[in-house]
N, C-alpha and C positions, 0 to 999 in steps of 0.2 A: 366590838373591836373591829377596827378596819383592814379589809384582805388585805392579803399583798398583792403585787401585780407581776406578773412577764414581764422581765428586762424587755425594751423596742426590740434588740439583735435578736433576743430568743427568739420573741413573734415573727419577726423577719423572716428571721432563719427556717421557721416554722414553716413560713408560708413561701418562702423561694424553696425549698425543697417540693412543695406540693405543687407548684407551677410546673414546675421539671419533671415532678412523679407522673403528673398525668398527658406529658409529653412521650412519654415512655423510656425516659431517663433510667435508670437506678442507681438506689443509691450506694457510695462507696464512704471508704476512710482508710486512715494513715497514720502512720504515729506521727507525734509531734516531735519528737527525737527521731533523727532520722538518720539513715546512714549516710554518704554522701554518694556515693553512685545512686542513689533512687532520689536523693536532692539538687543532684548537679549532671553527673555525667549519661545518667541512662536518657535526662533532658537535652543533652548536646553542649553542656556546658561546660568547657575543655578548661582544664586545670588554671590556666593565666586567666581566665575571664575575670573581669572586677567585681562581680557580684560573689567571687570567692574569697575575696580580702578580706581580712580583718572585722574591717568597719562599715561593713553591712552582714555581716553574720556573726552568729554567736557560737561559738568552737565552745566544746564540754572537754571542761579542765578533769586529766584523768580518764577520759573516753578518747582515745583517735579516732578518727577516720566516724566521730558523728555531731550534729548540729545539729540547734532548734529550725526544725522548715523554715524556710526563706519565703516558702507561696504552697499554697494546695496542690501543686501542681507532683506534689508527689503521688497523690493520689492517682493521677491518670498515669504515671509509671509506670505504677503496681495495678491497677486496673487493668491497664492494656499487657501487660507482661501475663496476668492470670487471664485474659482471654487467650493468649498464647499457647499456654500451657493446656486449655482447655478442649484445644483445635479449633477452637472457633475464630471466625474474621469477620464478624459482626456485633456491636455493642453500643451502649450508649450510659454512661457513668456522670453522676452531678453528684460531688462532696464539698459542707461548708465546715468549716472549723479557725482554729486560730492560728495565725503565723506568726512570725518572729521577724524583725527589723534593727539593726543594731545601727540608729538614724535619730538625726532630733529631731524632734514633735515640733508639729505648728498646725494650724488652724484644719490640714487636710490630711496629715501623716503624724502616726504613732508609732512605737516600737514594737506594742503586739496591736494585733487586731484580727476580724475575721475574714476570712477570704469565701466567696464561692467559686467552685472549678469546674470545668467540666469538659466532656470529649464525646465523640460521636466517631464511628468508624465503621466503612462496610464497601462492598465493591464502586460505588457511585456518589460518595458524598463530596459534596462543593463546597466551596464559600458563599454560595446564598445560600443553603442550608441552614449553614452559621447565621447568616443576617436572618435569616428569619426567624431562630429558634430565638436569637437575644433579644428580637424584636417585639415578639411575643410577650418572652418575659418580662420587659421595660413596661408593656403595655397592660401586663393585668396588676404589677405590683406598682407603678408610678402612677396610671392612669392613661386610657386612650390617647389626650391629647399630650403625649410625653415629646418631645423632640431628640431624638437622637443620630447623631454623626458617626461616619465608619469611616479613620481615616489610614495612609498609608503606616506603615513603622516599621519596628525589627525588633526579633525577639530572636536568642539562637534556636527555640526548638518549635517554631513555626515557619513555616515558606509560604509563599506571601503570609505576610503580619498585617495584623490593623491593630489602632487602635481603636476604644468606644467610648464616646462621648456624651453626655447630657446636657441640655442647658440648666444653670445652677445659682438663683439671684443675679439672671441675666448676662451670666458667662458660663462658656463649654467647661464643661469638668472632666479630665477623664478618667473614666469609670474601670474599664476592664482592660484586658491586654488578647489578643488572640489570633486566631490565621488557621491554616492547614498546617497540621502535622508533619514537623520535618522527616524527612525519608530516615535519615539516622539516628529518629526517635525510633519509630518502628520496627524499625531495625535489633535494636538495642533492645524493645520489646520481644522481641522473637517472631514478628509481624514481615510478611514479604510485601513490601512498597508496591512492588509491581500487580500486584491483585487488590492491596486494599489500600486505603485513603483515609483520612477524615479530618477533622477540625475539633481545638481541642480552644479555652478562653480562662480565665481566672480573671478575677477581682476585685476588690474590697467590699464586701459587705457593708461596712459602716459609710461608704461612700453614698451610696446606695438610702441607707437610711435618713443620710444625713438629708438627699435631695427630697425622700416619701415624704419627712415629716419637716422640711425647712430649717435644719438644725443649725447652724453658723458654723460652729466647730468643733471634730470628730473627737475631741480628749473628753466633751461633757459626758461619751458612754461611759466612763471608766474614771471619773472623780467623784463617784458612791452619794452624788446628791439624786432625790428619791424623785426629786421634782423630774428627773428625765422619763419616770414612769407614766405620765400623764398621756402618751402616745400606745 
């Protein structure tokens, strides 16, 4: 009888965490229901933002005031909140799991999918830190010769923002979202700005896979044909 295999995300997942672990990462997680201060507001994400509407999130009929995660990014909420509490002002947190998108599918975007997150925090950390640390990672899981681009953006809970890009059957894709941690993230952490800093990034996993293994398009993880196991 013939084994079964790793889903590609398991293995992924498997091995983007172990890039990160031997970075000196650790690892964290979040519920996937989540309240909305640890999925919006403790991010900087002020009540009228559009990413609270409706129709990009999924409100729980019968629950107030909770939602399926919108991005991983709650993780580094509660991450940086429990370094707070712990008195420490040094850390560094990488969680991968699955988010929720209430958006139509097409060839690059699904409604759930998995995200990896992560943040770094301590008296001196930059934004080449940041580039270095993703740069690494592109490079052990894509392959040395990976190309990737950091460009300007806006996120509400990073200052300066970039985005991160690959090249992807000969066009940029972008990959992740990320920048330095906005002051009234840390804040909302229980973190004082003025002592500490750092750089926090998320972004799709299956993106990510899709470039490892030259996939065409991100919905083949998730339509249960067996042939995506070949990777």
């Amino acid at each position: 009888m013939e084994k079964g295999k790793e889903h590609p995300l398991v293995k992924l997942m498997t091995e983007s965490i172990g890039v990160f672990s031997r970075m000196g990462f650790e690892v964290s997680t979040a519920p996937e229901l989540e309240d909305e201060w640890h999925n919006f507001d403790a991010l900087n994400v002020p009540k009228d933002h559009p990413a609270r509407d409706m129709q990009d999130t999924f409100y729980i009929k019968g629950k107030p005031g909770f939602v399926l995660r919108t991005h991983a990014t709650n993780s580094t909420a509660r991450s940086l909140k429990k370094l707070a509490e712990e008195g420490k002002s040094e850390g560094a947190f990488i969680s991968v799991g699955k988010v929720f998108r209430n958006e139509a599918t097409d060839a690059t975007h699904e409604m759930q999918f998995f995200q990896i997150d992560g943040c770094m925090v301590g008296p001196k950390v930059s934004l080449a830190n940041l580039k270095a640390v993703l740069l690494e990672f592109y490079k052990q899981v894509l392959g040395e010769d990976v190309l990737v681009e950091f460009r300007p953006s806006f996120f509400p809970f990073t200052e300066p923002s970039v985005e991160i890009h690959t090249k992807f059957k000969g066009k940029w894709l972008e990959m992740m979202g990320g920048g330095m941690i906005h002051p009234d993230v840390l804040k909302n952490a229980g973190l004082d700005p003025e002592k500490v800093q750092g750089f926090a990034f998320g972004g799709g996993l299956d993106r990510v896979a899709m470039v490892k293994w030259q996939i065409p398009d991100v919905r083949y993880f998730y339509q249960g044909d067996i042939r995506i196991n070949q990777f």
